[in-house]
C-alpha positions as CSV (number, residue, x, y, z in Angstrom):
1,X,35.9,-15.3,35.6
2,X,37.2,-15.3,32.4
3,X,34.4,-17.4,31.2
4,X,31.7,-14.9,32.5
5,X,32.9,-12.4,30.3
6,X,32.9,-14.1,27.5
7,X,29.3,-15.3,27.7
8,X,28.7,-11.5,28.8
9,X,30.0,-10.5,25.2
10,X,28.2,-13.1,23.9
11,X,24.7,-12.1,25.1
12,X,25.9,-8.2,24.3
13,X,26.6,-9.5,20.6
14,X,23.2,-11.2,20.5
15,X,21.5,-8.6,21.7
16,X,23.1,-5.7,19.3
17,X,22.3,-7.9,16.5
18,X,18.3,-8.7,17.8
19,X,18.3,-4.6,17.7
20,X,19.6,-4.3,14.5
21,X,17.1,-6.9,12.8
22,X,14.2,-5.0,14.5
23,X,14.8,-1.5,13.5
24,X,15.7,-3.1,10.0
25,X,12.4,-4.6,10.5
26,X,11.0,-1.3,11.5
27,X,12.3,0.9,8.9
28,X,10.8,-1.5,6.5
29,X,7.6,-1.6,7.4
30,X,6.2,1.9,5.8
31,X,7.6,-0.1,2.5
32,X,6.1,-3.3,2.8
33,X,2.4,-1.2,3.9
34,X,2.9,1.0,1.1
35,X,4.3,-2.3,-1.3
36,X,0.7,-4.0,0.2
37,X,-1.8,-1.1,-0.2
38,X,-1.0,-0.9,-4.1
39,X,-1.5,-4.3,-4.5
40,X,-4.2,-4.4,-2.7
41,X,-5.7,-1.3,-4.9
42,X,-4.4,-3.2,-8.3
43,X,-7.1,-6.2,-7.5
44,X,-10.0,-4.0,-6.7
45,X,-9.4,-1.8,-10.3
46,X,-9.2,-5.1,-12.2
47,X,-12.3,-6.6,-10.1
48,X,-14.4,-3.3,-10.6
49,X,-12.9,-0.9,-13.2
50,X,-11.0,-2.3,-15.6
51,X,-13.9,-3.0,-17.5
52,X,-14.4,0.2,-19.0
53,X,-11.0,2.0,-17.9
54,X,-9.4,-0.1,-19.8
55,X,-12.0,-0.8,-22.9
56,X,-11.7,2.3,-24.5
57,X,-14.5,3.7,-23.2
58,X,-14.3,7.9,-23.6
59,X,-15.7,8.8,-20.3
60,X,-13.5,6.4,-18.5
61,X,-10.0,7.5,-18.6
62,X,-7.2,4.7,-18.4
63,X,-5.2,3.8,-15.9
64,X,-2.1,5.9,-17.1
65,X,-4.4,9.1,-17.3
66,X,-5.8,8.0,-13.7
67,X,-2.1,7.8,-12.5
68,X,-1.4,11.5,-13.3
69,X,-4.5,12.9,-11.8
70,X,-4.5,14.1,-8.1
71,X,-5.3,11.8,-5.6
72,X,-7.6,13.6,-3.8
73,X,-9.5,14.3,-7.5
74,X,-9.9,10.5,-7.8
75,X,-11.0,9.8,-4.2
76,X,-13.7,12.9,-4.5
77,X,-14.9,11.2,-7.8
78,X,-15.3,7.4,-6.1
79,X,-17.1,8.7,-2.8
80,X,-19.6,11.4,-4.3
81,X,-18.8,11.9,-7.8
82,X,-19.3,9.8,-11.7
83,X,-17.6,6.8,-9.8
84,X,-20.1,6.6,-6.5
85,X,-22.0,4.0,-8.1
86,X,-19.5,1.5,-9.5
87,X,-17.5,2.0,-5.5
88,X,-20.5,1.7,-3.5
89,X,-19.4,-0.8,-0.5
90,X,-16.1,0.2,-0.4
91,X,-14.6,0.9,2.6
92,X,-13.0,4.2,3.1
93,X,-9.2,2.4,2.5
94,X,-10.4,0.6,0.0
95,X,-11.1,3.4,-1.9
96,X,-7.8,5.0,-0.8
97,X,-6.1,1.9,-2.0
98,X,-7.8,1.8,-5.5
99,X,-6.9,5.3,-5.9
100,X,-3.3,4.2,-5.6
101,X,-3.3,1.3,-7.7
């Protein structure tokens, strides 16, 4: 019997450190979505903005100035607003993701 415990404690060791990598997993996720989106956000405004965001150009601010405004500003600006053109066939998390970048 004394073997049956062991391989008992065994599979209870094994299976308290399978938990522990998935909720390490888990907790890491938001991150790594997060970590993703930007990214994601960074190659669309150096595909379709950096052009004259980044050229000097006075009626588009940089991406510094962009950084400070509020999100939801930015967002209003690419859907509807001076920006609707230069978005236009974006997806809805796209533009969300280039007004993180």
């Amino acid at each position: 019997m004394a073997g049956h415990g062991s391989a008992l404690g065994k599979l209870r060791l094994l299976y308290s450190i399978f938990a522990a990598f998935v909720l390490a997993l888990l907790a890491a996720a938001p991150a790594l979505a997060q970590s993703t989106a930007r990214a994601d956000g960074e190659t669309l405004y150096r595909e379709r903005c950096v052009g004259c965001h980044e050229a000097g150009s006075s009626r588009a601010p940089d991406l510094a100035t962009l950084r400070q405004m509020a999100p939801d500003r930015v967002l209003s600006a690419l859907r509807s607003g001076s920006m609707s053109t230069q978005s236009e066939g974006f997806s809805t998390a796209q533009l969300k993701r280039t007004r993180s970048a």
